[in-house]
SEBA-235303 format. One line per 5 residues: number of its first residue (from 1); their letters; for each residue x, y negated, z of C-alpha. Coordinates in Angstrom, 2 decimals. Each point is the difference from the previous one (the first is absolute). Example, Ala and Ser with C-alpha at 12.3 -4.5 7.8 and 13.67 -1.06 7.14 Angstrom:
2
1 = AS = 12.30:4.50:7.80  1.37:-3.44:-0.66
% end
This chain:
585
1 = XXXXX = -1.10:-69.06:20.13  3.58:0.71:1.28  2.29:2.14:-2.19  0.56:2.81:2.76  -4.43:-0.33:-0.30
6 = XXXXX = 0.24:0.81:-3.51  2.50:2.78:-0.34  -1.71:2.21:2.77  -3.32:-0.71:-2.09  1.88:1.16:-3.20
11 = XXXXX = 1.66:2.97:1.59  -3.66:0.99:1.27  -1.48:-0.27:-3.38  2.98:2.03:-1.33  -0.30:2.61:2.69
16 = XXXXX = -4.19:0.09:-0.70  0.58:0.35:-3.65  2.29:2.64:0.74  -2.53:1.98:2.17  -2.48:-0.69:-2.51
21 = XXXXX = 2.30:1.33:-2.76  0.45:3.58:1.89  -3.65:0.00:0.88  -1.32:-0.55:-3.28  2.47:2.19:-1.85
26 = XXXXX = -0.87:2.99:2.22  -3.40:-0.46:-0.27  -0.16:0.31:-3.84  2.98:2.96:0.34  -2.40:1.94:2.30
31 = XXXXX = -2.94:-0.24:-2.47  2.08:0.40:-3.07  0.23:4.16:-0.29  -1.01:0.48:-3.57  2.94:1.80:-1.14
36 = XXXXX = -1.43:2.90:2.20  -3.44:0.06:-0.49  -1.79:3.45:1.22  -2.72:-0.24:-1.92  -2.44:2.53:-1.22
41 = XXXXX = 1.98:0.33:-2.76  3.18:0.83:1.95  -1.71:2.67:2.20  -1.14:1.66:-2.98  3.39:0.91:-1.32
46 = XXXXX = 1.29:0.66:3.45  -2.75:2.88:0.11  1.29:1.16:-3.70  3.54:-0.11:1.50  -1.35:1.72:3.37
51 = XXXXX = -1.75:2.79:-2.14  3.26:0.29:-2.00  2.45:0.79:3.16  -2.87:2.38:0.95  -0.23:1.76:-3.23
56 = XXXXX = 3.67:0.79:-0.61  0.79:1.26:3.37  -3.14:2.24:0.16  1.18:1.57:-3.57  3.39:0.28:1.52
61 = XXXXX = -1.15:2.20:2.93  -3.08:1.79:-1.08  1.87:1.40:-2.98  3.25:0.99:2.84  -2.70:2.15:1.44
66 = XXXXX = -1.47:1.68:-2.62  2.81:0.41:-2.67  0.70:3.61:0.65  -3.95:1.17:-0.50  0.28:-2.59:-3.28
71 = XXXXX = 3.43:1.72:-1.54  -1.55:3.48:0.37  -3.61:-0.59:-1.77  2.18:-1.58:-2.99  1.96:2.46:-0.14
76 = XXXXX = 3.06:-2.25:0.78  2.07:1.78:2.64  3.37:-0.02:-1.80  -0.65:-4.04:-0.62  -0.21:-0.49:3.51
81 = XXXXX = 2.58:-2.21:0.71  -0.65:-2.09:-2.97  -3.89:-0.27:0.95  0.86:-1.21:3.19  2.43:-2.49:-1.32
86 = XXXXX = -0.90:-1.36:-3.29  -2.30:-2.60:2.25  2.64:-1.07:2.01  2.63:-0.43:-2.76  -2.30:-1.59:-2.30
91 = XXXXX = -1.33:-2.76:2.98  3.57:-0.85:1.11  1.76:-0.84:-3.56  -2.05:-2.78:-1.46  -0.92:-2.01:2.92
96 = XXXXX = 2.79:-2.63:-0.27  -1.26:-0.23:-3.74  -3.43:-0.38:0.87  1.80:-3.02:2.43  0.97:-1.68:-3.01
101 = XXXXX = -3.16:0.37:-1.99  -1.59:-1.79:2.23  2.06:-2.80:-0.39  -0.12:0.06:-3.35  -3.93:0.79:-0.55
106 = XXXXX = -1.52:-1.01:3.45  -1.43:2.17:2.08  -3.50:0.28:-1.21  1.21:2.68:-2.78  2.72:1.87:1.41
111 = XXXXX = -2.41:1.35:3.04  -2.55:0.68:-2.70  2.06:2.26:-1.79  1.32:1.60:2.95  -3.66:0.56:1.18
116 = XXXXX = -1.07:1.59:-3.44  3.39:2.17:-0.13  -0.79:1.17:3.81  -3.83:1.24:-0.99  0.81:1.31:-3.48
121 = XXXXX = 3.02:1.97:1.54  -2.82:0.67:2.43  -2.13:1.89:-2.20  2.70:1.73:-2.30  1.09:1.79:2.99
126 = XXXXX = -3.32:0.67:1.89  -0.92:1.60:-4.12  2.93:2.07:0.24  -0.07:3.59:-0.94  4.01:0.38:-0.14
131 = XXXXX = 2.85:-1.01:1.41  1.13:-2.15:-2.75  -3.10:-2.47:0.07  0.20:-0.36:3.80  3.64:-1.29:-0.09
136 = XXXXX = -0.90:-1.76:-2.52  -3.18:-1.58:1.31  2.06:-0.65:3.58  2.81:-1.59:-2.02  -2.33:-2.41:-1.35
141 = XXXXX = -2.09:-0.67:2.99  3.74:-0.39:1.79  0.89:-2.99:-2.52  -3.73:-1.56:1.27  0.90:0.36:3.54
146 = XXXXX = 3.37:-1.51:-0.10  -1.48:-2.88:-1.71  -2.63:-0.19:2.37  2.92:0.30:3.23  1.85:-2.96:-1.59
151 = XXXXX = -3.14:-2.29:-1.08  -1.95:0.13:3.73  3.04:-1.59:1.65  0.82:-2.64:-3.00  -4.07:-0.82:-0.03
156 = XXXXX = -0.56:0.09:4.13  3.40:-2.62:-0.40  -1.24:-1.77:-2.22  -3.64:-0.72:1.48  1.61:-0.42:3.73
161 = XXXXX = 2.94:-2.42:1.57  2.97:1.35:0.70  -0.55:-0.10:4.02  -3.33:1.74:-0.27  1.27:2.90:-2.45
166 = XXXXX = 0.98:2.43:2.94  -3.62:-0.22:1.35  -1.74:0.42:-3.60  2.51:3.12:-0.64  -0.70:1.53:3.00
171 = XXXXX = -3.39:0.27:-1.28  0.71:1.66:-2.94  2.25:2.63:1.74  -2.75:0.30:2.31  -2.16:1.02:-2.95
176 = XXXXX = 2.70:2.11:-1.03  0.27:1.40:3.09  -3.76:1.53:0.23  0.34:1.18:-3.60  3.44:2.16:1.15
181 = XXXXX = -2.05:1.29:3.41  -2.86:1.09:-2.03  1.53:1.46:-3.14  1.23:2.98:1.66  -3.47:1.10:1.29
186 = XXXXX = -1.84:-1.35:-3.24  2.32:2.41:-2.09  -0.06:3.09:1.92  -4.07:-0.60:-0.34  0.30:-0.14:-3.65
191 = XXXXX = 2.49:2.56:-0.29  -2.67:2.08:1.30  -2.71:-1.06:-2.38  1.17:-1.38:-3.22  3.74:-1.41:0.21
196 = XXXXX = -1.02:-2.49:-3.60  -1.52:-2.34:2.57  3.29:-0.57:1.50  0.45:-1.81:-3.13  -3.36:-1.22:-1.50
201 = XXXXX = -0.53:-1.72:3.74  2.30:-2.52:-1.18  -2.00:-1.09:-3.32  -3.10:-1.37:1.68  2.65:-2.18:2.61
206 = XXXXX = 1.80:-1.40:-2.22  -2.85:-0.87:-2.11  -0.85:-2.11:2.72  3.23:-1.67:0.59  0.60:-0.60:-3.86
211 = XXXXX = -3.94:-1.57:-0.01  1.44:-2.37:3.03  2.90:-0.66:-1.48  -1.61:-1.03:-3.42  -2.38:-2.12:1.99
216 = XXXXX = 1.60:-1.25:2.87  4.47:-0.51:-1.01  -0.37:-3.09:-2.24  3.69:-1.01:0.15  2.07:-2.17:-1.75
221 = XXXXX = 1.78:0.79:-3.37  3.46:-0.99:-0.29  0.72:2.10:-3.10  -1.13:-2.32:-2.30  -1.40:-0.47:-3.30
226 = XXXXX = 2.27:2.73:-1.49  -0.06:3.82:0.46  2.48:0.39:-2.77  2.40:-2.36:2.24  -0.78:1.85:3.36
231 = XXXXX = 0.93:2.97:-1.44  3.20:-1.14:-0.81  1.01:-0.91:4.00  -0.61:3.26:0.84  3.52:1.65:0.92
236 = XXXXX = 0.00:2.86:-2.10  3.42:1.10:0.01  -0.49:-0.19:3.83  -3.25:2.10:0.32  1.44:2.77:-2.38
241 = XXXXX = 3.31:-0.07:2.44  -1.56:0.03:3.33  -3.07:2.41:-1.75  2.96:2.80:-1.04  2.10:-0.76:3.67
246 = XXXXX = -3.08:0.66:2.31  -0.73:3.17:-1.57  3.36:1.25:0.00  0.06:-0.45:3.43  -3.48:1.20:0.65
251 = XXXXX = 0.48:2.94:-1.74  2.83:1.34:1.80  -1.94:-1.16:3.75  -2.71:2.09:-1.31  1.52:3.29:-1.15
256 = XXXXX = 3.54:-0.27:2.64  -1.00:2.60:2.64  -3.01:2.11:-1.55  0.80:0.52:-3.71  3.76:-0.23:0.21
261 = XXXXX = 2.27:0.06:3.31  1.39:-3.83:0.58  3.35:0.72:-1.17  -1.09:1.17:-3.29  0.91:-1.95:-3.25
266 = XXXXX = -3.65:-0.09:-0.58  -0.29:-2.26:2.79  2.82:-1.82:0.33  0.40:-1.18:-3.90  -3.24:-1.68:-0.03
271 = XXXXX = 0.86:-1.40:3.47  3.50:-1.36:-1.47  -1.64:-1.17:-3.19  -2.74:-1.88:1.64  2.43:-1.79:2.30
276 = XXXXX = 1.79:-1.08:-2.78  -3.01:-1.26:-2.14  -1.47:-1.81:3.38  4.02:-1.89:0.44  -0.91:-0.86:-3.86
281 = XXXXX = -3.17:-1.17:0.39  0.93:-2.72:2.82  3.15:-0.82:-2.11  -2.39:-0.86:-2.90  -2.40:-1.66:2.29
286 = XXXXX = 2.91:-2.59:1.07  1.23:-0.27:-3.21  -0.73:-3.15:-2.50  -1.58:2.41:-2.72  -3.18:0.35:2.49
291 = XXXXX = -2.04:-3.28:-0.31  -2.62:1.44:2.29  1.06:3.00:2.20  -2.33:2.15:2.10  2.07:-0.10:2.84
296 = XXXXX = 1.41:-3.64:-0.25  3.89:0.92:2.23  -1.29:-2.96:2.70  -2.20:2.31:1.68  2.75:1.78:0.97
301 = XXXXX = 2.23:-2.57:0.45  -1.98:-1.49:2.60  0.79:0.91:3.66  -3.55:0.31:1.18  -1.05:1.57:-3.13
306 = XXXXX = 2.43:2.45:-0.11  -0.29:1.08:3.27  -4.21:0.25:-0.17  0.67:2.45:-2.51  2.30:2.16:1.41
311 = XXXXX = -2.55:-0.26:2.90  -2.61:1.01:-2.11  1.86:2.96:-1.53  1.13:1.40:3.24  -3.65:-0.41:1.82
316 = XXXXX = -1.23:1.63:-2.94  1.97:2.70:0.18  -0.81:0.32:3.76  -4.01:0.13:-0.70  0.22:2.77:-2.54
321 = XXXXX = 2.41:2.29:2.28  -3.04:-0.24:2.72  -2.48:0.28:-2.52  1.66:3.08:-1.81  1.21:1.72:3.41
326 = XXXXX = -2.03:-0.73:3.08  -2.86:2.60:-1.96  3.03:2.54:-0.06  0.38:-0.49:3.59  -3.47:0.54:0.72
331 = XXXXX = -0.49:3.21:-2.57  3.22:1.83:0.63  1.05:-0.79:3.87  -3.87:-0.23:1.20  -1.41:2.14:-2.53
336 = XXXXX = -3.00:-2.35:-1.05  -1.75:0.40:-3.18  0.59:-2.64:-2.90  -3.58:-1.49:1.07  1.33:-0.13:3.51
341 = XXXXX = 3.29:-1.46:-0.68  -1.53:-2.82:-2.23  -2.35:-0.71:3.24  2.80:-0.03:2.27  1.63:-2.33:-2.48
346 = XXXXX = -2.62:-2.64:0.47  1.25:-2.11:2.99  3.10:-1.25:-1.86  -2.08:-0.69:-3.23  -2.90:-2.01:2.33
351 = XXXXX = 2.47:-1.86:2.17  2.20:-1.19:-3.04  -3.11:-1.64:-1.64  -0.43:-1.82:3.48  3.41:-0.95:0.60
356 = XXXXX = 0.89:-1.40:-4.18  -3.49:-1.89:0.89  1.95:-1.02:3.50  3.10:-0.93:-1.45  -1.24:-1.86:-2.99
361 = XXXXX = -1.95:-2.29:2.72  2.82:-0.46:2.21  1.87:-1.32:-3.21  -2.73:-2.40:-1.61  -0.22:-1.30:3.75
366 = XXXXX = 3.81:-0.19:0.40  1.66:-0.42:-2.96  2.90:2.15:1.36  0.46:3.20:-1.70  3.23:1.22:1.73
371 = XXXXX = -1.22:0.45:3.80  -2.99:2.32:-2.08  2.21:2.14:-1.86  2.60:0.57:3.43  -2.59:1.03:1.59
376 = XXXXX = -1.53:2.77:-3.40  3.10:1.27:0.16  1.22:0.22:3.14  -3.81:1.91:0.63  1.15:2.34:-2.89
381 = XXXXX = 3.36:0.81:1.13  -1.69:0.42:3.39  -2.59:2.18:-1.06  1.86:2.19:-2.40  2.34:0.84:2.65
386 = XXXXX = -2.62:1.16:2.43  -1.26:2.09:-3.20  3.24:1.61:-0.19  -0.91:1.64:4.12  -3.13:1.74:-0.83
391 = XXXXX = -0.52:4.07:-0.06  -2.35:2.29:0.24  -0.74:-0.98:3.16  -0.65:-3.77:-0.40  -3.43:-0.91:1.18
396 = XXXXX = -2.48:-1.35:-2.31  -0.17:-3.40:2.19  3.64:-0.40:-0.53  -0.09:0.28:-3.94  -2.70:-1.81:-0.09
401 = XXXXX = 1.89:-2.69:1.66  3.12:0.31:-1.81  -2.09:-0.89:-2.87  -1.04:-3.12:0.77  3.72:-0.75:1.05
406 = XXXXX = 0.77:0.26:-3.86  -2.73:-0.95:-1.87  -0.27:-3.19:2.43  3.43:-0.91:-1.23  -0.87:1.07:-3.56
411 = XXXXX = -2.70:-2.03:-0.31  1.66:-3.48:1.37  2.24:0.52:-2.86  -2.08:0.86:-2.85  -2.32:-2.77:-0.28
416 = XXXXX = 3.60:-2.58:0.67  3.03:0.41:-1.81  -1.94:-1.25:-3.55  -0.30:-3.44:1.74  3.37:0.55:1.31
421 = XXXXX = 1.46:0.73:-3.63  -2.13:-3.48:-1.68  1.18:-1.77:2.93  3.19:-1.43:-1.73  -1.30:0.17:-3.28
426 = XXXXX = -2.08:-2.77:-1.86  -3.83:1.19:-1.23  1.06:0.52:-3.58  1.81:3.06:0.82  -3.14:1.49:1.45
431 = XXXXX = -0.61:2.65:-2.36  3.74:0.76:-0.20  0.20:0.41:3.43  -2.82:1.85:0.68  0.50:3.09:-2.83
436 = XXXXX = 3.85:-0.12:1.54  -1.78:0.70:3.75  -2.52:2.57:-1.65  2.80:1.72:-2.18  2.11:0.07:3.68
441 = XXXXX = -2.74:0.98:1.50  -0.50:3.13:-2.15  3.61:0.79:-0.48  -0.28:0.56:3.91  -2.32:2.20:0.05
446 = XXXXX = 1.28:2.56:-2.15  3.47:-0.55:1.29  -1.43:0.68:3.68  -1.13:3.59:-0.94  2.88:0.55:-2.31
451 = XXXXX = 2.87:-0.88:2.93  -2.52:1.46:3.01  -0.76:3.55:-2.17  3.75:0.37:-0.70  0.98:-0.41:3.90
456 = XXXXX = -2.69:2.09:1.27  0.69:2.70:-2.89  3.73:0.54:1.14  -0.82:-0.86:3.30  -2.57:3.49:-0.48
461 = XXXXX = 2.16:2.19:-1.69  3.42:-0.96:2.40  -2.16:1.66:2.82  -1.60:2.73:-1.88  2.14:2.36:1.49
466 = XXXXX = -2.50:-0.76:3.39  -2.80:2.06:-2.25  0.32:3.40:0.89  -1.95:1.70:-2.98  2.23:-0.02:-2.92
471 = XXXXX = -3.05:-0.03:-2.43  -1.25:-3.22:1.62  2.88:-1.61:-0.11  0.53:0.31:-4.17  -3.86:-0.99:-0.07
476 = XXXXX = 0.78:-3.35:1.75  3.61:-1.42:-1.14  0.83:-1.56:-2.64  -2.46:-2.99:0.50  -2.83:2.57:0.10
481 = XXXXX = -0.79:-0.71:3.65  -2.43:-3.34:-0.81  -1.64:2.58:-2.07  -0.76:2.14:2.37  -0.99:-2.39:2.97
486 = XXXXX = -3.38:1.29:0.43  -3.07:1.62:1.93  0.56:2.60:-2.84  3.47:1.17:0.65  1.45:-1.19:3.48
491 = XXXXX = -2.76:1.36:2.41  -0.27:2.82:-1.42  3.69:1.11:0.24  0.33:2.14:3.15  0.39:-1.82:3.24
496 = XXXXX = 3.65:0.54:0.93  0.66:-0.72:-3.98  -2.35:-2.71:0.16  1.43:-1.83:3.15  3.86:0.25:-1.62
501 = XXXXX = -1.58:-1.31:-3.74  -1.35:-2.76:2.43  3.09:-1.07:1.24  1.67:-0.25:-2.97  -2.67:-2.10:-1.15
506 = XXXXX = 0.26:-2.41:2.74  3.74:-0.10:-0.30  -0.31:-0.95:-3.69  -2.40:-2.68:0.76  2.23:-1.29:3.02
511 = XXXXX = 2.97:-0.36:-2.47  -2.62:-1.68:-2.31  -1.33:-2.21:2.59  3.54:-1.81:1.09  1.09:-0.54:-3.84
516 = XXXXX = -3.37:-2.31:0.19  1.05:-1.35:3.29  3.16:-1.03:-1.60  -1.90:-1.59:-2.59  -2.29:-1.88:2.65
521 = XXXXX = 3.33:-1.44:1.24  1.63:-0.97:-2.96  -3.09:-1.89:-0.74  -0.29:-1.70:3.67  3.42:-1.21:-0.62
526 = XXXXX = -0.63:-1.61:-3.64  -2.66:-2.08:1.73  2.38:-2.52:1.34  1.36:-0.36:-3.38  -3.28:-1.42:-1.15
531 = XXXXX = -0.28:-3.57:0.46  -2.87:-1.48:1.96  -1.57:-2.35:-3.38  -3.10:-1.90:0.72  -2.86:1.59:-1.86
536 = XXXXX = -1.86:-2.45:-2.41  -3.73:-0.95:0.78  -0.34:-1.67:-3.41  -1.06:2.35:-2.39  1.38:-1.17:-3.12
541 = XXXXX = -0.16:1.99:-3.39  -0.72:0.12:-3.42  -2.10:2.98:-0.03  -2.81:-1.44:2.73  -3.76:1.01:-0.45
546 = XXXXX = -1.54:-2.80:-2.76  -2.51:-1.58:2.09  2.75:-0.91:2.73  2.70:-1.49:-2.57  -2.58:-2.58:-0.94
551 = XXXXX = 1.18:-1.37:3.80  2.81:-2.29:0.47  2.72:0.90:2.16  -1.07:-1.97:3.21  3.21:-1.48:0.48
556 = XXXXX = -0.47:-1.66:-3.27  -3.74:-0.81:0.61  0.68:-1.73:3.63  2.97:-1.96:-1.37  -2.64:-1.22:-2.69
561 = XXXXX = -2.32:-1.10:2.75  2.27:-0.83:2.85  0.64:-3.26:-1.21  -3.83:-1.01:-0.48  -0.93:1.23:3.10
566 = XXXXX = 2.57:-1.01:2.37  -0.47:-3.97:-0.71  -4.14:1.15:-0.02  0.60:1.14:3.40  2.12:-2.24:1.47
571 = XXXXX = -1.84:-3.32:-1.12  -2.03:0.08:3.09  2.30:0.43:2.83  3.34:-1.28:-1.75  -1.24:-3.17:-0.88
576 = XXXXX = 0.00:-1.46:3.98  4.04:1.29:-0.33  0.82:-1.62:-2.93  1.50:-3.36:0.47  -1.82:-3.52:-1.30
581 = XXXXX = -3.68:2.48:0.40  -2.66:-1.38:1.45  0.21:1.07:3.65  -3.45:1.36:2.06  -0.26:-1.46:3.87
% end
C-alpha cells in the first residue's frame, strides 16, 4: 500500500471518528435533561406557587374595594390612612430579609412561615372588632405576603432554567392577574354581606397551598447541621438598618399629602432620615464588617443588573399609576360607578396576563430579552400618551383600545426583566436577586401613586380657579379631588358645574398622564444600556427539588459514557478505515 494510500485512509478514519464523536456526544446531550425534570413533583409546587401569586393579589384588591365599608363597621375612620397602609408597609420592608433567609435556611421554611403569618394575620383582622386589631392583624398578614412575593420568584427560579423563567413567571402573573380582576367584584359582594370573608377567604387557600407545599417542595438544605451557626450569618446589623430606613421613608410617602402638606417637617424629616439610613445601609453592605449582606453591592455593580432594576422600578411605577387612575378617569370624567369602573378596568388587567404569558415565550424561545422589553416599553410610552387625549367624549371603543396599547406593553415587561436581572449573575445569587427585584418591584408601586397623586393634586388645585362654585372648589383641593371622584359626588353636581369640575379633572389627569410618558421614555432609553447576555438553559442550583439532585449534571454523565460508547460504536464501521484491518471485498 503506497504512503499517499495510507494517509487518505488515516485522514478518513480521523474525519469518521470525528463525525462519530459529534454524533454520539449529541445524542447522549439530547437525552441527558435531568437537571430539569418536570415531574409530578415539580408541578405540584408550581400549583402551590400559582395559588400563592393568586392569593396575594386577590387580598390586595378585594380589600382596595371594600376598605371604606370595613373602617366604618370597626369603628376606625380616624385610622384610615394607617388601615390602608399598615399592609403595604409591613409587605415591602422585610422582603430583602426574607431573600437572605432563604439562603441561609432553604426555602422549604421561609415560605412556610410566610404562609402561616399571611392566614393568622388573616384571621386577626377578619376577628376584628376595632381598629387596633385590624392594623394589627394586616400588619402581620403584610409580613406573610412579602415573604410570600419574594419566595414564588426564588422557588419558580429555582425549579426552572434560566431561559424558561420568563414563560413560568408569566404564569404566575397570569394567576395574579385573575385574582386582581376579580377582587374588586368579590369585595364589593362581601362588603354587602359580611366584609370578615374578605379575610377568612384566605384561610381555607392557603391551607391548601401550605398542604402542597408540605407535600410537594422537598428541596435541598444548605443550612446545615447547625441552627445555632445559621443564625449567626444572618446580617443583623443590616436588617435592623434597612428595617428603620424603609419605614422612615414609608412613613413620610404615606402621610406627605393627606395628613401633612409635602413641605411639612413631618414629611420631609422622615424622608431626610430615611435617605440617610438607606446611604448607610449600602455603605455597611460593601463594607468588610458584613460577611453575608442582603444586598451583596455586585448586583448593582453589574451593568445588566443594574439597569433590570431600574427597569423594574420604573415599570412598576407605570402599572400602579394605571391601576390607581384609569378608575378615576372612568368615575369622575364618565361618571361610572366603582362597580363600573372596575369592569371597564378589565381589558388592561386580561390583556397583561396574555401578553407576560407572550413575552415570557418569546424569551424562553429566543433567549433575547432586550428586543422584548423595547418593544413593553415603547407600547407603554405609546399607550400612556394616547391616555393623556381622552375626555368626556372619548368613545368606549377607543378606551377600550388604548388599554390594550398599555397593558400589551405592561405585560411584555413584567414576566422579563427578572431573567434580564439573573442574566449576568451566577445561580447562587438567586435568592438575592430575586427579594432585590421584589423589594424594586414594590418600592415602585408606592412611588408611582406617591409622584402621580402629587402631580395630579397641584395639577387640580392650579386650575381650580376654572370651578365656578366657590364651595366646590374648597371641597375638592387640597388632594381632596381623588376623594371625591365618584358616581356619588360628580354627577350629581349641576350640569354647567359638573361639565367645568370635569374639565379640571381631565386636565389633572392629562398633566398626570405625560409625567408617566416621561417615565415610559426614560425607560425605552435604559434598554440599550442593558447588555444582550445569553440566558442559561442549565439549571444549576443548590436548592433543586430532592428527587432531581439525585441526577448528574448531563454534561458530567455523557463525558462518563462518551468514551465507552464512541469506540462501541465505531468498532463496526471504523475498523475497514483503520490501517493493517482486515479489509472486506
Amino acid at each position: 500500500m503506497s504512503t499517499s494510500e495510507t494517509a487518505s485512509r488515516d485522514s478518513d478514519a480521523t474525519k469518521t471518528m470525528r463525525d462519530t464523536t459529534a454524533e454520539v456526544k449529541d445524542e447522549l446531550l439530547k437525552d441527558a435533561t435531568p437537571n430539569w425534570n418536570r415531574s409530578w413533583r415539580f408541578w405540584g409546587v408550581f400549583v402551590a406557587l400559582c395559588l400563592l401569586s393568586f392569593i396575594s393579589a386577590l387580598d390586595v384588591s378585594i380589600v382596595a374595594t371594600a376598605l371604606p365599608t370595613i373602617t366604618k363597621e370597626v369603628g376606625g375612620e380616624e385610622h384610615y390612612i394607617w388601615i390602608a397602609n399598615c399592609f403595604v408597609l409591613a409587605s415591602s420592608v422585610p422582603q430583602p430579609i426574607f431573600g437572605q433567609l432563604a439562603n441561609i435556611f432553604g426555602r422549604r421554611s421561609p415560605v412556610l412561615v410566610s404562609i402561616i403569618l399571611f392566614a393568622l394575620g388573616s384571621a386577626i383582622a377578619g376577628g376584628a372588632y376595632n381598629a387596633a386589631m385590624l392594623i394589627a392583624g394586616r400588619s402581620i398578614q403584610g409580613v406573610g405576603a412579602g415573604g410570600i412575593y419574594v419566595l414564588i420568584d426564588i422557588i419558580c427560579c429555582d425549579l426552572v432554567p434560566l431561559r424558561e423563567r420568563g414563560k413560568y413567571l408569566g404564569y404566575l402573573f397570569s394567576f395574579a392577574g385573575i385574582g386582581a380582576a376579580i377582587g374588586p367584584v368579590v369585595g364589593g359582594a362581601l362588603a354587602l354581606r359580611n366584609w370578615r370573608w374578605i379575610f377568612y377567604i384566605n384561610i381555607p387557600i392557603s391551607g391548601l397551598a401550605l398542604t402542597v407545599v408540605l407535600a410537594f417542595l422537598k428541596v435541598s438544605d444548605v443550612r446545615g447541621p447547625s441552627w445555632l451557626r445559621a443564625l449567626k450569618r444572618v446580617d443583623f446589623v443590616g436588617s435592623a438598618v434597612f428595617t428603620a430606613a424603609m419605614i422612615s421613608i414609608l412613613l413620610a410617602l404615606i402621610v406627605g399629602g393627606t395628613q401633612h402638606p409635602w413641605e411639612s417637617w413631618n414629611v420631609i424629616v422622615p424622608l431626610v432620615l430615611g435617605g440617610i439610613g438607606w446611604i448607610a445601609f449600602h455603605v455597611h453592605q460593601s463594607s468588610s464588617f458584613c460577611k453575608e449582606p442582603i444586598v451583596p453591592a455586585r448586583i448593582f455593580g453589574n451593568r445588566t443588573s443594574a439597569t433590570a432594576l431600574l427597569l423594574t422600578f420604573v415599570s412598576s411605577l407605570l402599572i400602579q399609576i394605571v391601576t390607581y387612575f384609569l378608575p378615576i378617569y372612568f368615575q369622575a370624567v364618565l361618571g361610572t360607578s366603582a362597580l363600573d369602573a372596575g369592569i371597564n378596568f378589565l381589558p388592561f388587567a386580561i390583556i397583561s396576563m396574555v401578553f407576560a404569558v407572550i413575552g415570557g415565550a418569546v424569551l424562553s424561545k429566543t433567549g433575547i430579552y432586550r428586543p422584548v422589553h423595547l418593544s413593553g416599553f415603547g407600547l407603554l410610552a405609546i399607550g400612556l400618551g394616547l391616555l393623556s387625549t381622552m375626555n368626556d367624549k372619548t368613545p368606549k371603543a377607543t378606551w377600550v383600545g388604548f388599554q390594550i396599547i398599555v397593558s400589551a406593553g405592561a405585560g411584555l415587561v413584567l414576566s422579563t426583566i427578572l431573567p434580564a436581572i439573573m442574566a449576568a449573575l451566577p445561580e447562587s445569587d438567586t435568592a438575592v436577586a430575586s427579594s432585590a427585584y421584589s423589594f424594586t418591584r414594590t418600592f415602585g408601586q408606592i412611588w408611582g401613586v406617591t409622584i402621580a397623586s402629587i402631580v395630579f393634586n397641584a395639577t387640580f388645585d392650579r386650575n381650580i380657579n376654572l370651578i365656578g362654585d366657590e364651595a366646590v372648589r374648597k371641597q375638592l383641593s387640597n388632594g381632596a379631588a381623588y376623594a371625591y371622584a365618584s358616581k356619588q359626588y360628580v354627577p350629581k353636581l349641576p350640569e354647567a358645574l359638573r361639565a367645568q369640575v370635569i374639565e379640571v379633572y381631565i386636565k389633572a389627569l392629562g398633566t398626570m398622564w405625560h409625567v408617566a410618558i416621561a417615565f415610559a421614555c426614560f425607560a425605552f432609553v435604559c434598554v440599550f444600556i442593558e447588555k444582550d447576555i445569553k440566558l442559561r438553559d442549565q439549571l444549576e442550583t443548590e436548592y433543586g427539588l430532592k428527587e432531581e439532585k439525585k441526577n448528574e449534571d448531563p454534561e458530567s454523565r455523557v463525558d462518563s459514557q462518551f468514551s465507552s460508547q464512541i469506540f462501541t460504536k465505531n468498532d463496526s464501521r471504523s475498523s475497514s478505515l483503520v490501517p493493517g484491518a482486515p479489509q472486506n471485498s
